[in-house]
C-alpha positions as CSV (number, residue, x, y, z in Angstrom):
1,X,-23.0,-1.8,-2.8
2,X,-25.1,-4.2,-4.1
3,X,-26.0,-4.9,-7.8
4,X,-29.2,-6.1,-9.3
5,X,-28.8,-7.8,-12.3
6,X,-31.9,-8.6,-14.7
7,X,-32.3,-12.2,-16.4
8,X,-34.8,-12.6,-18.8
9,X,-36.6,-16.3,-19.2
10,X,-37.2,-17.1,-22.6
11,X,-38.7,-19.6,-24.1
12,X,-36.5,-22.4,-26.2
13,X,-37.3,-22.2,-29.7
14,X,-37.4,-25.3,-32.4
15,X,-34.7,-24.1,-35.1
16,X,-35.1,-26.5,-38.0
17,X,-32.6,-27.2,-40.3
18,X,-33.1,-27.3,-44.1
19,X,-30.7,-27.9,-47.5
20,X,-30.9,-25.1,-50.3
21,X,-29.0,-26.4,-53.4
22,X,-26.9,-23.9,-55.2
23,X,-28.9,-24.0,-58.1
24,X,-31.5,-22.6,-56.2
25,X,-29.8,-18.8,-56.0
26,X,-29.9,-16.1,-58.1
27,X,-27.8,-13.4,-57.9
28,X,-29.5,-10.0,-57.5
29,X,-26.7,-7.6,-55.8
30,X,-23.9,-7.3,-53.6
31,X,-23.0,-4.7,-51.2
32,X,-19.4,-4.9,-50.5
33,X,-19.2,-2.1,-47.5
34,X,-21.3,-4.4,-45.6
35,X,-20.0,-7.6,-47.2
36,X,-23.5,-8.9,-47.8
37,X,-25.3,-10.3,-51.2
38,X,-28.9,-10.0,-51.7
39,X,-29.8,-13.4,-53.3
40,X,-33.5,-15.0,-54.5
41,X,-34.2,-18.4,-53.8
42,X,-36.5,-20.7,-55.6
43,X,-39.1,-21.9,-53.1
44,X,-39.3,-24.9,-55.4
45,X,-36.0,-26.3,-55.3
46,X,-36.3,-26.2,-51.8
47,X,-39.1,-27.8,-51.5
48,X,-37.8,-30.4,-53.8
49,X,-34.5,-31.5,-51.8
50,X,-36.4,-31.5,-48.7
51,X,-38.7,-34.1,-48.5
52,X,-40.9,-34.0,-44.9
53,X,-39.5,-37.2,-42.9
54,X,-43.0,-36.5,-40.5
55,X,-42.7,-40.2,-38.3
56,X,-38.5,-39.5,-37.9
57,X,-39.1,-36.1,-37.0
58,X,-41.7,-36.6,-34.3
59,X,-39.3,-39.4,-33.1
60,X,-36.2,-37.5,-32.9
61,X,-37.9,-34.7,-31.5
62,X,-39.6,-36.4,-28.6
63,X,-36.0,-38.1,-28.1
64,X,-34.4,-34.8,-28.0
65,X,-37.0,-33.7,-25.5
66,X,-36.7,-36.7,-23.2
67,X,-33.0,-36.0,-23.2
68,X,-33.5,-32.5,-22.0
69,X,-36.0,-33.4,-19.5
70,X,-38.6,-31.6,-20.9
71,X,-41.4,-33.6,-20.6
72,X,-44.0,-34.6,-17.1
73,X,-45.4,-37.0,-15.1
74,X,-48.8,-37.5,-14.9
75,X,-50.0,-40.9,-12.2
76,X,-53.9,-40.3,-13.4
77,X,-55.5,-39.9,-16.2
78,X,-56.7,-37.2,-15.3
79,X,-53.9,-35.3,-14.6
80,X,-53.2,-36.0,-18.4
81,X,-56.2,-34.8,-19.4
82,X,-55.8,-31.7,-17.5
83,X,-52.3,-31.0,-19.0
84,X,-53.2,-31.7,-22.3
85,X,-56.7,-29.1,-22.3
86,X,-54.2,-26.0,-20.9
């Protein structure tokens, strides 16, 4: 008997990465059946201790991509051209 098995493709998606300091929370409840707090977080604070890095982040990102071979080949320019419009 032969089995057929279902894969799904998905797409990769970018996670980013950000600090929140502890300042930044306030304490609203905590529900301890589900061992889970409900916390706000100042938008501010955030935005204050992460400071966009744009130029490092476009590099490490296209360095990260090379790695992972995610990237094509084009020998014309139009080729390139053509990639690019899709």
């Amino acid at each position: 008997m032969k089995l057929k098995t279902l894969s799904k493709n998905s797409k990769r998606t970018h996670e980013a990465m950000i600090n929140i300091p502890l300042s930044a929370f306030r304490y609203l409840s905590k529900y301890p059946r589900e061992k889970k707090s409900v916390v706000e977080i100042a938008i501010d604070d955030i935005k204050r201790v992460n400071r966009a890095k744009t130029l490092d982040e476009i590099i490490n990102e296209a360095r990260l991509d090379y790695a992972l071979g995610n990237y094509t080949t084009h020998k014309t320019a139009k080729s390139l051209i053509a990639a690019l419009e899709v």
